[in-house]
Backbone as a ProteinNet text record, in pm:
[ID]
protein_1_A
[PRIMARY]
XXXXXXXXXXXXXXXXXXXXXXXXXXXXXXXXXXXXXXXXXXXXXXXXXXXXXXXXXXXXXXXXXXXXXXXXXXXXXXXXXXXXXXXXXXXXXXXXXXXXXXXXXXXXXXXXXXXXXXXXXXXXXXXXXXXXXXXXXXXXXXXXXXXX
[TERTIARY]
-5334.4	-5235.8	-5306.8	-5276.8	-5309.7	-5290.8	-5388	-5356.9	-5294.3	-5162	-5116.2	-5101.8	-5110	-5065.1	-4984.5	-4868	-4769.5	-4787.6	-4737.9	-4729	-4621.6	-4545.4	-4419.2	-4416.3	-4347.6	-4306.7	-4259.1	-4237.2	-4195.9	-4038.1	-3968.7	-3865.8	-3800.5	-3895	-3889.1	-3861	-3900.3	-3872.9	-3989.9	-4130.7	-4199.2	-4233.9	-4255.9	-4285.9	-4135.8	-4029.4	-3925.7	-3947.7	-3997.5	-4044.4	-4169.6	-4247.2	-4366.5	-4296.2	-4207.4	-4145.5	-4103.7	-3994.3	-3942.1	-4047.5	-4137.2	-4247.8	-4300	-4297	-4329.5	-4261.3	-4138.3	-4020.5	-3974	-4009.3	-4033	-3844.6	-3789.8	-3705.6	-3698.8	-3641.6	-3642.6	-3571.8	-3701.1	-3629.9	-3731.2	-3658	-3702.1	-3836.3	-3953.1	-4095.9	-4193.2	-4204.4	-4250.2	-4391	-4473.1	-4620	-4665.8	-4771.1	-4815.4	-4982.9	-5035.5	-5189.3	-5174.2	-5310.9	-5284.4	-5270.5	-5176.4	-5201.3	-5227.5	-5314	-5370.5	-5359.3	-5239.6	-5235.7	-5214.3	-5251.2	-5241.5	-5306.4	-5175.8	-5230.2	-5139.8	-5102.7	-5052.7	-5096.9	-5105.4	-5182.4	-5041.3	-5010.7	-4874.2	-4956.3	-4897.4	-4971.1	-4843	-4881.8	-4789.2	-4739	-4634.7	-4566.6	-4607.8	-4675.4	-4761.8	-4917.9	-4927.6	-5046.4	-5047	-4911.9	-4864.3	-4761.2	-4770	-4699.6	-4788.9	-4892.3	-4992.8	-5117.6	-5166.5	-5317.2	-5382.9	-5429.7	-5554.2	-5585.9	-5442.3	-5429.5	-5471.8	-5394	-5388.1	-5443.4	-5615	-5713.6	-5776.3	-5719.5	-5737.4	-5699.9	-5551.9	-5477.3	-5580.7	-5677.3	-5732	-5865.2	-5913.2	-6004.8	-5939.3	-5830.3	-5763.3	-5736.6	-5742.2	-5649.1	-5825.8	-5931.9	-6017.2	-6015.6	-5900.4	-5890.2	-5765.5	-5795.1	-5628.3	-5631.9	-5600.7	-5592	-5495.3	-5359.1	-5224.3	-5190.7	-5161.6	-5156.7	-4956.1	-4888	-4754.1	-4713.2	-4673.8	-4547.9	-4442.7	-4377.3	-4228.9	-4170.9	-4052.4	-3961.9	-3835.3	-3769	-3605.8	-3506.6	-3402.9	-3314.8	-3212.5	-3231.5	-3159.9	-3263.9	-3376.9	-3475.8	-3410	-3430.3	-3400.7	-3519	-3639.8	-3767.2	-3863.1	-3929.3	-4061.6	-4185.2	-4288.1	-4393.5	-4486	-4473.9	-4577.6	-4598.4	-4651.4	-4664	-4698.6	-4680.2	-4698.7	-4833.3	-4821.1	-4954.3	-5073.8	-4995.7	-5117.2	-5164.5	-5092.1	-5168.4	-5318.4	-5368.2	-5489.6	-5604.9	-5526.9	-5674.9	-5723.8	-5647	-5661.2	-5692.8	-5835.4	-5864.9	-5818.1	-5715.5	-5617.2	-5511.7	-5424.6	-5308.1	-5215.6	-5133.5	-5028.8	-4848.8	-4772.7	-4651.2	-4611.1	-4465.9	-4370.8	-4260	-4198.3	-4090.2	-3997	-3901.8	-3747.3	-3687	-3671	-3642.8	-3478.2	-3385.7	-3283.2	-3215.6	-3246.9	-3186.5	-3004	-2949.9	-2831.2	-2783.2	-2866	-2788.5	-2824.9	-2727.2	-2732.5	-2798.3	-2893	-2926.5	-3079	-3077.4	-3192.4	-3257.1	-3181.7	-3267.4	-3330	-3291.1	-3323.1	-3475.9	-3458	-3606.8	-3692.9	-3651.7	-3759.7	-3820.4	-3727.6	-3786.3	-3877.4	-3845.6	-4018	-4080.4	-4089.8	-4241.5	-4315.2	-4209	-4265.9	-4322.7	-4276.4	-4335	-4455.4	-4460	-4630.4	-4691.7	-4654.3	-4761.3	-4728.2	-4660.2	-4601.5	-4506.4	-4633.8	-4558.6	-4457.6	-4492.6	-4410.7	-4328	-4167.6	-4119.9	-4010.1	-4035.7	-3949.5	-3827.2	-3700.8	-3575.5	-3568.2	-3603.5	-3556.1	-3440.6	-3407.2	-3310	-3395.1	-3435.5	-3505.7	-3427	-3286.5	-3231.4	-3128.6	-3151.9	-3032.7	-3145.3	-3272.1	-3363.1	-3383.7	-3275.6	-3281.2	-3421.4	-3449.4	-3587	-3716.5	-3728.2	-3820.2	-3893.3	-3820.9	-3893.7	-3992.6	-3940.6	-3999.6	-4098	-4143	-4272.7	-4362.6	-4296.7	-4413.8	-4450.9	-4374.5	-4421.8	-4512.6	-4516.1	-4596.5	-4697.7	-4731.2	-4891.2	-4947.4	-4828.2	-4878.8	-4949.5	-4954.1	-4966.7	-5126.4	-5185.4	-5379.5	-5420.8	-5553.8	-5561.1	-5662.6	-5650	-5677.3	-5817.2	-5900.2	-5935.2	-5873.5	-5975.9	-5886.6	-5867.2	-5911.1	-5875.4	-5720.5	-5714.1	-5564.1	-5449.1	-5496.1	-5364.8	-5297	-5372.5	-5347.6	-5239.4
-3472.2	-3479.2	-3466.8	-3551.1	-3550.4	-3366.1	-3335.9	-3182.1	-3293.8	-3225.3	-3221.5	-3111.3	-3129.4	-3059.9	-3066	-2949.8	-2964	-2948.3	-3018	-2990.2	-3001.9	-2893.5	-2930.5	-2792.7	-2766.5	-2691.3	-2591.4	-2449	-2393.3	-2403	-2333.1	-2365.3	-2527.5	-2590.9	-2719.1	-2765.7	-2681.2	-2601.9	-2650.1	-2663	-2654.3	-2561.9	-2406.4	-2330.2	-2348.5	-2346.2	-2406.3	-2558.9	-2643.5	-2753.6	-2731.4	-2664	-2618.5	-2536.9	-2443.6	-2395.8	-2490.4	-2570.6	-2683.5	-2751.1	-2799.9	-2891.6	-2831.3	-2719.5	-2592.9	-2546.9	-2600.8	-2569.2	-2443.5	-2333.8	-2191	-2162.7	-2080	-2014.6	-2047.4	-2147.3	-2108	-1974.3	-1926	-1806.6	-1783.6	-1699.2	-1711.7	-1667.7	-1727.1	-1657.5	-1734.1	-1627	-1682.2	-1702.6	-1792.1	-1832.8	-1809.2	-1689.3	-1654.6	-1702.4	-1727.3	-1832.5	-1928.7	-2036.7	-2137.5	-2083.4	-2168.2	-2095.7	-2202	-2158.7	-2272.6	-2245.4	-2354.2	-2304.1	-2416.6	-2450.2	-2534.6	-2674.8	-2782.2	-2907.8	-2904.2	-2757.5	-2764.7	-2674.1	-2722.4	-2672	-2649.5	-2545.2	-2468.3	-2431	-2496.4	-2436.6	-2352.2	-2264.4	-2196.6	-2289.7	-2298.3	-2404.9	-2364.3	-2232.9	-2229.9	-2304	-2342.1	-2404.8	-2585.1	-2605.4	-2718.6	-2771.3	-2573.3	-2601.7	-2550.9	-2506	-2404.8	-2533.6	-2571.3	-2688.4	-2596.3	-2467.4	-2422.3	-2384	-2368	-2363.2	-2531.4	-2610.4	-2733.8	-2811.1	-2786.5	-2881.8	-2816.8	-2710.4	-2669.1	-2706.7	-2752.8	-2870.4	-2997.2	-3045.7	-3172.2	-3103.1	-2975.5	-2953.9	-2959.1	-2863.7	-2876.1	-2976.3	-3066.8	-3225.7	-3257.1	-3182.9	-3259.6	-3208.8	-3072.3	-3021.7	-3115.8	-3198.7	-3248.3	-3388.9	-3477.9	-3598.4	-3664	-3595	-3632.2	-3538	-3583.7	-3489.9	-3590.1	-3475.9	-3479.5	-3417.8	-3513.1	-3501.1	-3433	-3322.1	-3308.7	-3219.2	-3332.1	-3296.1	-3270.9	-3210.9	-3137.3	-3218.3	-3285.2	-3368.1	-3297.3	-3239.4	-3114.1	-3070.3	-3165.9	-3115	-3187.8	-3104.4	-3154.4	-3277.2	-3289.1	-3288.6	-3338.1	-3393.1	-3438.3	-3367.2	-3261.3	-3210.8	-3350.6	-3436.4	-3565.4	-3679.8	-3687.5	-3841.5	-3917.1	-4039.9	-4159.6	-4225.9	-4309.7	-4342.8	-4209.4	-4077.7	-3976.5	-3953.5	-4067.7	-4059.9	-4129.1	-4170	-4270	-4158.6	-4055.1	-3910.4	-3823.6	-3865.3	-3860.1	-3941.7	-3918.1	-4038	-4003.4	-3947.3	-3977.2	-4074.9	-4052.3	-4109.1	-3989.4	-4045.1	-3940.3	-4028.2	-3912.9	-3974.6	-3868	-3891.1	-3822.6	-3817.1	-3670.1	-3622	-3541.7	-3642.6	-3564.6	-3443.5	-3337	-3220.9	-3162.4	-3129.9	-3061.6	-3226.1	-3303.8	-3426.3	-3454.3	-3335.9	-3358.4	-3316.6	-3293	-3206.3	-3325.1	-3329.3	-3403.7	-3528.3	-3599.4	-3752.4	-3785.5	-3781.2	-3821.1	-3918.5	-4069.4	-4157.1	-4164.6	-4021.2	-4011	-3984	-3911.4	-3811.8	-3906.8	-3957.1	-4100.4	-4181	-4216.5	-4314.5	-4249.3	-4146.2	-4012	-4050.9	-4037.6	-3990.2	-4168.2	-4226.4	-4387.6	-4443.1	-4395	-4377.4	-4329.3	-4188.1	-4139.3	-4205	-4315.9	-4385.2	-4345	-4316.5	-4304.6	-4427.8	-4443.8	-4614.5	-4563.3	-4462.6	-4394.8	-4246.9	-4259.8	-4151.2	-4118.4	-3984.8	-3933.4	-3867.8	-3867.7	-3746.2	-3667.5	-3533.1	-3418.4	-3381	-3258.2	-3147.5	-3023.9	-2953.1	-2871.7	-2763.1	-2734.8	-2650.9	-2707.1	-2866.1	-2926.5	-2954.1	-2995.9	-3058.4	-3231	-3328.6	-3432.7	-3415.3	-3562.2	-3620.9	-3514.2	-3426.6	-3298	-3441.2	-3471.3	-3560.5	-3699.9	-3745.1	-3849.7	-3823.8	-3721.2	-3694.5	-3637.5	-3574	-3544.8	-3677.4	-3788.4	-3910.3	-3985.9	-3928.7	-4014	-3949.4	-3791.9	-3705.8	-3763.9	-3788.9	-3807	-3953.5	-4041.6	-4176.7	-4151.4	-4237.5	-4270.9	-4257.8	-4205.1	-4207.7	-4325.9	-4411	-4512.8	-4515.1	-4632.4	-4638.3	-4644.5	-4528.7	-4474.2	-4661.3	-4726.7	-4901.1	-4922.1	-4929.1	-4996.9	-4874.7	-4795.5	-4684.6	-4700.2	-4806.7	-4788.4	-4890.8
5054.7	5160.9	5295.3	5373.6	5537.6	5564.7	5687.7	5755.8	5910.4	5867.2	6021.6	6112.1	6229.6	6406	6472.3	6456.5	6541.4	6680.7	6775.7	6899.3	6984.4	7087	7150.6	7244.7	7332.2	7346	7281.7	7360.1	7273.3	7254.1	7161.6	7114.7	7045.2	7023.9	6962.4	6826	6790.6	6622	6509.7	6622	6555.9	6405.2	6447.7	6304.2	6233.4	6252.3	6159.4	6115.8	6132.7	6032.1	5953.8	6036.6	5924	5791.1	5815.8	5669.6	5620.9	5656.9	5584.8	5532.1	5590.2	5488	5380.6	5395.5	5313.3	5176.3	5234.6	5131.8	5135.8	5209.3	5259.7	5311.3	5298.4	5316.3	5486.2	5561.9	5732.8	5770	5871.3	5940.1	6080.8	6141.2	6294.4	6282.7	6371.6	6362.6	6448.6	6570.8	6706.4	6685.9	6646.7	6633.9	6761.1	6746.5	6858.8	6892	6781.8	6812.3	6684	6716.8	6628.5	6459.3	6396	6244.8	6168.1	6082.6	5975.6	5868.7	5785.9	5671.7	5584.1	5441.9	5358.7	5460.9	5446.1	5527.9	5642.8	5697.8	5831.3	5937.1	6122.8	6184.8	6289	6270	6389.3	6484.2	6650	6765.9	6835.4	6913.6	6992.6	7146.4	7157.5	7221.8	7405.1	7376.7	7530.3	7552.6	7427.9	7456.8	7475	7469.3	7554.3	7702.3	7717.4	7822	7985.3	7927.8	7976	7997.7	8117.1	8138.9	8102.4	8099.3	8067.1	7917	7843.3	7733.9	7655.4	7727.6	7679.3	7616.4	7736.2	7624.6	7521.3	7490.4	7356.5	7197.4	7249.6	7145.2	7137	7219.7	7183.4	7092.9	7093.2	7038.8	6852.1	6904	6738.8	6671	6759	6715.3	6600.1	6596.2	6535.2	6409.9	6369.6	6207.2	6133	6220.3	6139.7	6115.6	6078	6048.8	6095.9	6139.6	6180.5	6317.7	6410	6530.1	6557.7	6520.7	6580	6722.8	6813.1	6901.1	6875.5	6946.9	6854.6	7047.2	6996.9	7125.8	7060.3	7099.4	7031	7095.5	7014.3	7062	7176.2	7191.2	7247.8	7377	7419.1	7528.5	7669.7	7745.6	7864.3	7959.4	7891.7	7927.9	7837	7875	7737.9	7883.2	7788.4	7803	7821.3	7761.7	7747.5	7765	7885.7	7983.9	7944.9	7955.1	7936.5	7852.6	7764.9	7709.8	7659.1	7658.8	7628.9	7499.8	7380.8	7256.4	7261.7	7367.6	7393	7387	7398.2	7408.3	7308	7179.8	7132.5	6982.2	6875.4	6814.8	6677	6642.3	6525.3	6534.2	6424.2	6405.5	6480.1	6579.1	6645.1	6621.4	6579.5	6525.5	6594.7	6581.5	6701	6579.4	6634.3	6551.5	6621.6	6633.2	6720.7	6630.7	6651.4	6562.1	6645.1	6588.2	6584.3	6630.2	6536.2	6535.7	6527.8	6441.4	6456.2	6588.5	6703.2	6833.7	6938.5	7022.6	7166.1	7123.4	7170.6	7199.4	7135.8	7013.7	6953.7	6963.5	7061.2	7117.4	7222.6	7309.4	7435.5	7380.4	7307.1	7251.3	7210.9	7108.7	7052.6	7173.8	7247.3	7378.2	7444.1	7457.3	7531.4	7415.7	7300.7	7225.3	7211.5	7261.7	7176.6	7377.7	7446.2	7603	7586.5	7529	7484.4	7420.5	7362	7256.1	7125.3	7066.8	6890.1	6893.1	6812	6718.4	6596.7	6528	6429.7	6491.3	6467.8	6465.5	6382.8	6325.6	6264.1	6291	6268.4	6284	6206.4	6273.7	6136.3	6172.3	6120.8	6098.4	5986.2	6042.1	5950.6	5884.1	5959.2	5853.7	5777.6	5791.4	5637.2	5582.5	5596	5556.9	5537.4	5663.7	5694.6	5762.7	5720.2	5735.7	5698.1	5622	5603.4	5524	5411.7	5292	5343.7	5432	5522.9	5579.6	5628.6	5734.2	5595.2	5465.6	5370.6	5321.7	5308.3	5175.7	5275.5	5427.3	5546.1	5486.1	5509.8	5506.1	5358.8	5258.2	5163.4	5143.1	5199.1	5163.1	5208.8	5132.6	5106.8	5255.5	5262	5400.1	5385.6	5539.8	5534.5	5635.1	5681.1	5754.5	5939	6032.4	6133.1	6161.7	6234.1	6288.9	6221.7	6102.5	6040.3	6090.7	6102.7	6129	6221.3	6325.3	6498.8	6500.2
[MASK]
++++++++++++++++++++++++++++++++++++++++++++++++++++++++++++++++++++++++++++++++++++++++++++++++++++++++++++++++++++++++++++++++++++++++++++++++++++

């Protein structure tokens, strides 16, 4: 299985999709430094909201094979400008999370603005789209050129 990297702000519901991928019981749990566990890399949502924190996420982006976007349908804001998947040399996919709330196309149009050609809709506490972003990590990893 691919190691993926969540990244978003905080309150995005990043470490609540990491349980869900997990299959883990969701429950509240404020990730306070990066956590590495199995084939997932939870960052704390200040280290994307924070420049000095920031380019620290590109150092992490090199334990992972999959570096996710994740903006909350429910955000007022996308953390992530334009074309900024170019800075990074993985595969970066984008995942609108608390998908059943407010405007989940607003959200997609930010992450596919950043450069995600692929995005996912979750809901991490029905567990819509949880199965979709695993059968992604799960599929052969390919050469990086075809991924793009």
């Amino acid at each position: 299985m691919k190691k993926l990297l969540l990244i978003g702000r905080s309150g995005c519901g990043k470490t609540t999709l990491t349980q869900a991928l997990r299959g883990e019981k969701v429950h509240y749990q404020k990730t306070q430094g990066m956590v590495f566990e199995d084939f997932l890399i939870d960052s704390p949502g200040e280290y994307a909201e924070n420049h000095d924190l920031g380019c620290a996420l590109a150092l992490y982006s090199y334990e992972a094979d999959v570096v996710a976007l994740l903006i909350a349908a429910n955000d007022d804001y996308s953390l992530f400008p334009p074309c900024i998947t170019c800075l990074v040399n993985r595969e970066v996919i984008g995942i609108v999370t608390k998908s059943d709330q407010a405007d989940p196309c607003r959200a997609e149009r930010w992450l596919r603005l950043s450069g995600c050609k692929t995005v996912f809709h979750v809901d991490s506490l029905s567990g819509k789209g949880v199965q979709e972003v695993l059968n992604h990590l799960n599929q052969q990893k390919t050469n990086k050129n075809t991924e793009k």
